[in-house]
C-alpha positions as CSV (number, residue, x, y, z in Angstrom):
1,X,0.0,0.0,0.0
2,X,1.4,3.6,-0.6
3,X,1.7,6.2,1.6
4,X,0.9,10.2,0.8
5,X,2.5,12.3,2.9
6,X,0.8,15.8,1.4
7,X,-0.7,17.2,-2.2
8,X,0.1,20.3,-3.0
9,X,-3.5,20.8,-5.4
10,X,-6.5,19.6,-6.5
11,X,-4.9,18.6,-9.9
12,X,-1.7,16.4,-7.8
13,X,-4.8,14.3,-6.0
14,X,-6.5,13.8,-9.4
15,X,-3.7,12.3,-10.7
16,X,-2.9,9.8,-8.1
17,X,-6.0,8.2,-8.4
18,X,-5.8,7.9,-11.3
19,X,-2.9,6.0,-10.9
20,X,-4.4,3.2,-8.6
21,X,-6.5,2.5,-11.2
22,X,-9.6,5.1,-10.5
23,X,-12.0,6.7,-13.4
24,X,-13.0,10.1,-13.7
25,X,-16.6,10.1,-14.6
26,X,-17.7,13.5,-13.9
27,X,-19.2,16.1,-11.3
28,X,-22.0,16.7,-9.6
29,X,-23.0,20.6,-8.5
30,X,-24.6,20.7,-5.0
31,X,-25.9,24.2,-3.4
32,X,-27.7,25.2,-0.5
33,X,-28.4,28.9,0.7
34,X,-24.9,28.3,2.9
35,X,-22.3,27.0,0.9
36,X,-21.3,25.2,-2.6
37,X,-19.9,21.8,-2.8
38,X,-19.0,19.8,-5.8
39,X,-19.0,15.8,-5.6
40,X,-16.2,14.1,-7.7
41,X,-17.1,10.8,-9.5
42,X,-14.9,8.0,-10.2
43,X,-15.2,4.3,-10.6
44,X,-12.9,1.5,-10.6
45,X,-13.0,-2.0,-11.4
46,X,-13.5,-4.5,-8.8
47,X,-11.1,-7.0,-8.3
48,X,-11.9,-9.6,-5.7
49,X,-8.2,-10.5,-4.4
50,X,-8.3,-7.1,-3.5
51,X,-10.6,-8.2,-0.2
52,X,-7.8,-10.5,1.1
53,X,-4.6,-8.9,0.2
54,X,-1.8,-8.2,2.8
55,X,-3.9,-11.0,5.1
């Protein structure tokens, strides 16, 4: 398993999960009279050794 110590931006973190294997699929707006939030999508296959790895 890798370890992140820190990401400097939103573009860094995007990347790296991208490289374990994650899917951009989009984003989802979400607003409320108080604030502004946006969900990030992704996907990723399912691999079932994954459940019993490092066991």
């Amino acid at each position: 398993m890798r370890k992140v110590e820190y990401i400097e931006d939103f573009v860094q973190a995007l990347n790296y999960l991208t490289s374990l294997g994650w899917k951009y699929e989009g984003n989802i707006g979400l607003s409320n009279s108080t604030n502004v939030e946006v969900k990030i999508l992704f996907s990723r296959d399912f691999n079932p050794a994954e459940l019993t790895e490092g066991q």
